[in-house]
N, C-alpha and C positions, 0 to 999 in steps of 0.2 A: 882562280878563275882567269883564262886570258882577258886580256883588254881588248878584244873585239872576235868576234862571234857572226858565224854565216849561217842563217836559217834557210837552208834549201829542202824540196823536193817538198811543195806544195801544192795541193790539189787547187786549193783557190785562197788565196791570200787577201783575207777581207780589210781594206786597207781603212776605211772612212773618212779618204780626203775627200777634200773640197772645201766650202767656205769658212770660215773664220770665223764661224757664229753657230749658233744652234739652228738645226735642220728641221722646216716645213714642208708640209702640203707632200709634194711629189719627190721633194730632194729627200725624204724620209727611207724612201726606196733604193737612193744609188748608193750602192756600198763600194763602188771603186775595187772590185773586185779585179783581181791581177789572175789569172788561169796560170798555174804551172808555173809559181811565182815563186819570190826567197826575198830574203834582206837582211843587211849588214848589219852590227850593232856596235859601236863602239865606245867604250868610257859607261856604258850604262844605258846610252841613248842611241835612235836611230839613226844609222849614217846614209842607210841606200835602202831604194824599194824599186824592188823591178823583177822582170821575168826570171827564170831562171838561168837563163844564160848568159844575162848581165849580169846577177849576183856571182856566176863561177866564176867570172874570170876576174873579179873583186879578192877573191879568196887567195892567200899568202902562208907561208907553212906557218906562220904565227897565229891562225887563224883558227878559232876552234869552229867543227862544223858538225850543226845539228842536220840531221836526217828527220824528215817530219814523216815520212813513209807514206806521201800524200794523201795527208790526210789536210784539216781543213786549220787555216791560223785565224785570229782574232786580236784584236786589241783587250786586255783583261777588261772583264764587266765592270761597272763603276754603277755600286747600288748608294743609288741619294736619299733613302730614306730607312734606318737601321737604328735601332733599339738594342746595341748588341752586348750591354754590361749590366748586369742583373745577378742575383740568387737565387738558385730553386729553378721549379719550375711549377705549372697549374696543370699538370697532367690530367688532373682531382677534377677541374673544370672542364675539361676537354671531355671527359666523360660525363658528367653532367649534362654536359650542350645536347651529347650525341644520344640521352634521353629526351632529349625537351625541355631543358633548362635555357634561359636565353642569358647571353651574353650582359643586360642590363639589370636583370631580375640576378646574377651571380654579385654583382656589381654592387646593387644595392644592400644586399646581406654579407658585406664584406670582402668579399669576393674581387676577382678583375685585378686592377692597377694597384689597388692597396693592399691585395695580398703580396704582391710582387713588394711595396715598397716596405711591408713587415720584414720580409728577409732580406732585404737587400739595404735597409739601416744597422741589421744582427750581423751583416757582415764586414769583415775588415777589406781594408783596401789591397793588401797581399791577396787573401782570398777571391776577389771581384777581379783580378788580373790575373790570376791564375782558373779561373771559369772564360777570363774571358779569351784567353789566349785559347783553349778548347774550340769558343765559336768563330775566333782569327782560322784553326785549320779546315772549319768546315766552309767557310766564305775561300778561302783559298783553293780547296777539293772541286768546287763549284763554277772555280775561272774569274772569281772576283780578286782583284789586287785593288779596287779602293774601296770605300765605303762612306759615307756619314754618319756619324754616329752621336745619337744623343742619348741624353741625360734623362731627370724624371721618375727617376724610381726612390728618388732619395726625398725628396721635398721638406729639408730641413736645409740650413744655410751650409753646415758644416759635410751632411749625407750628400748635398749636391754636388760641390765641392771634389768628394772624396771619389765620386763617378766621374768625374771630370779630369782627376788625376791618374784615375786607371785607367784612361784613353787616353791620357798624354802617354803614358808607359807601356801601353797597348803600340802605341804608335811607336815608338822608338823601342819595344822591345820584337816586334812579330815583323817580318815580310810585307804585312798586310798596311795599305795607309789607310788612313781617319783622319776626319774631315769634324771636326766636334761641335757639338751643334748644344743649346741649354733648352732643358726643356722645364725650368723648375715649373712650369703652368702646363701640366698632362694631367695634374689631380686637384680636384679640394681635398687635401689628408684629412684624415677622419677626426683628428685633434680640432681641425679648422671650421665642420661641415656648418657649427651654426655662425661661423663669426669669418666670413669669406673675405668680408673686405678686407679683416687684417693679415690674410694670408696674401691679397693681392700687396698687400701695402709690402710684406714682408718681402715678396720677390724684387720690387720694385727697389723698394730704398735697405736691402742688406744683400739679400741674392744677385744682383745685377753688378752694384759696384766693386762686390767681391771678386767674382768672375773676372769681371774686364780689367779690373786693377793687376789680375796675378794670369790675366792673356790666357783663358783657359778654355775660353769657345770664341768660334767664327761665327758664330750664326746664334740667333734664340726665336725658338719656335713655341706655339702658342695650339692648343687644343679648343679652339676655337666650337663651340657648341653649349645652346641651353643648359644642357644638363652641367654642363662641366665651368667654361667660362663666356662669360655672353659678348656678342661682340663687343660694347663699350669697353668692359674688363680686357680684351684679348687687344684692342687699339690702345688703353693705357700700356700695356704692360708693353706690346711694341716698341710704341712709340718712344718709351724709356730705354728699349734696349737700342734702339737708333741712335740717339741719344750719346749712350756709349763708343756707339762704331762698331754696333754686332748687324751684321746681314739679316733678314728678316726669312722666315719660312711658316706655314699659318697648316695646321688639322683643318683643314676648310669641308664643312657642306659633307662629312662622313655619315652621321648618324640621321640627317635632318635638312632641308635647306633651310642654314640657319644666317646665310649671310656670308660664310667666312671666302666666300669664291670675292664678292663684291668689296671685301675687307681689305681682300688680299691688293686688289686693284687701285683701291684706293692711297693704300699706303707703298705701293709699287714692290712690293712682295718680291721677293726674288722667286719665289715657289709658293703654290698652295697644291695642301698634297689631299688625296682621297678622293674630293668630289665626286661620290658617288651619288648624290643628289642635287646636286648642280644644277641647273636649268638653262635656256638659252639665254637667258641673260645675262647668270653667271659667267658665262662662256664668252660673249661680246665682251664683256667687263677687262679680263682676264687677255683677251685679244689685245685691248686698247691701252692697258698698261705696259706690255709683253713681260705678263709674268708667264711662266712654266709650270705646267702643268704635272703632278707626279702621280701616277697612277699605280695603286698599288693590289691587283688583282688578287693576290695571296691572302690578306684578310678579309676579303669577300668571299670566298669558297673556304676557308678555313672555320669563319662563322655557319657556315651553312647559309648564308644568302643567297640568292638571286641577282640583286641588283650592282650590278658593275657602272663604273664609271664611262659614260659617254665618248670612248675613245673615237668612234668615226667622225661627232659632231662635231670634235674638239680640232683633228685632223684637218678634216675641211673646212673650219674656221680659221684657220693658218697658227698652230696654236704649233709650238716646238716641246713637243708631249716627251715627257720620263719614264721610264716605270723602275720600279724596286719593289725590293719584296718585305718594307717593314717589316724584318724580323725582329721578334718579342717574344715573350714565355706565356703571351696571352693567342690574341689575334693574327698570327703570325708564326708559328714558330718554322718559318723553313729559310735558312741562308742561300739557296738554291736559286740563282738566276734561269739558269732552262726552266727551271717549272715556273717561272714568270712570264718567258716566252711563249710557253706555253697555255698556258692560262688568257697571256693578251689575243692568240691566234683564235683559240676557242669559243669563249665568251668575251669578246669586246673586238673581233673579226679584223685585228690587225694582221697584215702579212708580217711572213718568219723576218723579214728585210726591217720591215719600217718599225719591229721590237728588238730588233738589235740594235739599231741606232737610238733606239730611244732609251737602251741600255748601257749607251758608250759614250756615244760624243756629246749625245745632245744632256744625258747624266754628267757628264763632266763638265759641261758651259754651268749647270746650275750650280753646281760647286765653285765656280770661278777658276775652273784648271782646263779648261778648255785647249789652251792654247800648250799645254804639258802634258796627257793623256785623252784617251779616248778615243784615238785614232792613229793608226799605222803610217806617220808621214816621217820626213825626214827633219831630224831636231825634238824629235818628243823623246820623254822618258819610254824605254823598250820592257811596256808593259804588255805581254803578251801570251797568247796559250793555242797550244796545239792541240787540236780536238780530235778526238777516236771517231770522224765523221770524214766524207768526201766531198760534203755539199752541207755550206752552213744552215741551209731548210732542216735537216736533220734534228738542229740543234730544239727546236720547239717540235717537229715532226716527231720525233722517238723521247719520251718523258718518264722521270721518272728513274734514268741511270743516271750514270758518271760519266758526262762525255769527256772534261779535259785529261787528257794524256800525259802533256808537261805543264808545269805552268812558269811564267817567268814574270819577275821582279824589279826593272829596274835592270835589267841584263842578266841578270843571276836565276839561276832555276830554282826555284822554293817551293815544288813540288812536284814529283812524277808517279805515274803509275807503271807497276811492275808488267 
């Protein structure tokens, strides 16, 4: 690969400069868009962004030069909220639902999270890295080059663990980065159901010190809901991984407004994700802390729901809104960033503008890499993709295909389409 690279002949070169922080209210909308634009890449990272007739004459016979055939460039998608090491899948359930079986009624006869965590204990750690490098090509196919990724399926010290090591190897073996997140509290395991506090004590004082001891997540996130952990249970189990020096992330207010919006506020949450019952309180709460919002429209229409997450209220409360697409083998199964786009234009009435930022930079602030992706500036990692499109409206407008063309990596292409 040469050591610097000229990406010209772009239709519009969606840059997403501007401030230093994650993107509110009306800055949601200015994408920094360059018309007829290109940019340099050198060592890996961006050196120049500018029209096209400043990048040519940038360009040296050492210079590798991509032709985009103006079509449209992007910063690669950066999904903050991803479930992406697993076995198996619940096909089994997906059919059930689409009879009239609900989501919680599956759950309770076995079904849901604990079927997932049956074969993904059965499995080895070779195997969960080799599934999961499978869902690394389809988050790549999509334009995503970062991810979050948590844990969860294992909920045993050693099963958690073992998913935590196949996203350190995930990460250092695939293109694709992860962002590793613990999620040992997504379930009461059915060994646990009558004797819960010992499973909270067990996360708390073996699951947690193990983790951080051997540096194997950034973050510990909490499934925050009645059914599952209440919020007292979901503020211990935090508050221990704060404790440690893990970033906080909170299942807030999905199933129920159970609190976990206000949780989240309280304990300054870097993220509470779902809120799709939320309220305006929740939403003031959340403002006052400035935690971020992640909104994740895919398992609302995958459920067969209705009810989406308050993205307007959230917007004109000044909230610096995310979205991702929780992929999972339950509630979720799609790595697909456009059909998030899409989904947020649709039912939660964001423009194509203010879901791509809320799919790039302002995803990326909530990861704490803000300042290293998620936008087209000079000095960031040249995380980027060239899309089979002339107008990034498209990209949530036309759903349902493959819009990226090439994708790149860090300067390096790790993926094109023929």
């Amino acid at each position: 690969m040469s050591e610097s690279l000229a990406v010209i002949n772009c239709s519009q070169l969606v840059t997403l400069s501007g401030p230093a922080r994650p993107r509110v209210g009306p800055e949601l909308r200015q994408l920094a868009v360059v018309e007829d634009g290109g940019m340099v890449v050198r060592d890996g990272h961006i050196a120049e962004v500018g029209s096209q007739s400043e990048i040519e004459r940038l360009i040296d016979k050492d210079c590798e030069v991509v032709d985009a055939g103006g079509r449209v460039v992007l910063p690669g998608f950066v999904d903050a909220h991803a479930h992406p090491v697993f076995a198996g899948t619940r096909a089994n359930e997906f059919e059930e639902r689409s009879q009239g079986a609900t989501y919680q009624e599956i759950a309770v006869r076995g079904g849901g999270i604990q079927a997932t965590v049956n074969l993904t204990r059965a499995a080895t750690l070779d195997e969960l890295v080799a599934s999961g490098k499978r869902h690394a090509e389809w988050f790549i196919r999509s334009g995503t080059t970062t991810i979050e990724a948590k844990s969860g399926y294992g909920l045993t010290v050693e099963d958690e663990l073992k998913i935590l090591r196949a996203i350190k190897r995930l990460d250092e073996e695939t293109p694709l980065r992860y962002v590793p997140t613990f999620l040992g509290a997504h379930s009461i395991p059915a060994e646990y159901k009558s004797r819960r506090e010992e499973y909270v004590s067990l996360i708390i004082d073996e699951m947690l010190p193990r983790i951080a001891s051997e540096k194997l997540a950034e973050y510990c996130d909490v499934f925050c809901e009645a059914s599952v952990f209440t919020t007292e249970e979901s503020r211990r189990i935090l508050s221990a991984a704060r404790g440690h020096g893990l970033g906080l992330r909170i299942h807030a207010d999905q199933l129920s407004l159970s609190g976990g919006a206000k949780l989240a506020a309280e304990l300054s949450s870097v993220t509470a994700d779902h809120l799709e019952h939320t309220d305006t309180a929740g939403i003031a709460a959340l403002k006052s802390a400035g935690v971020q919002p992640v909104l994740l429209p895919g398992s609302v229409y995958a459920l067969g729901s209705s009810r989406y997450p308050p993205a307007r209220e959230m917007i004109d409360a000044g909230l610096a809104v995310v979205l991702a697409t929780d992929f999972n083998p339950g509630s979720s199964p799609t790595p697909a960033m456009p059909m998030i786009l899409s989904l947020a234009s649709t039912q939660m009435k964001m423009t194509p503008a203010e879901s791509i930022t809320a799919a790039t930079i302002n995803a990326a602030y909530s990861l704490n890499r803000g300042d290293k992706i998620g936008s087209l500036e000079r000095g960031k990692i040249a995380d980027f993709v060239i899309h089979d499109c002339d107008d990034y409206r498209d990209l949530a407008y036309f759903f349902g295909i493959e819009h990226p063309w090439q994708v790149y990596a860090g300067g390096r292409r790790v993926f094109a389409r023929s």
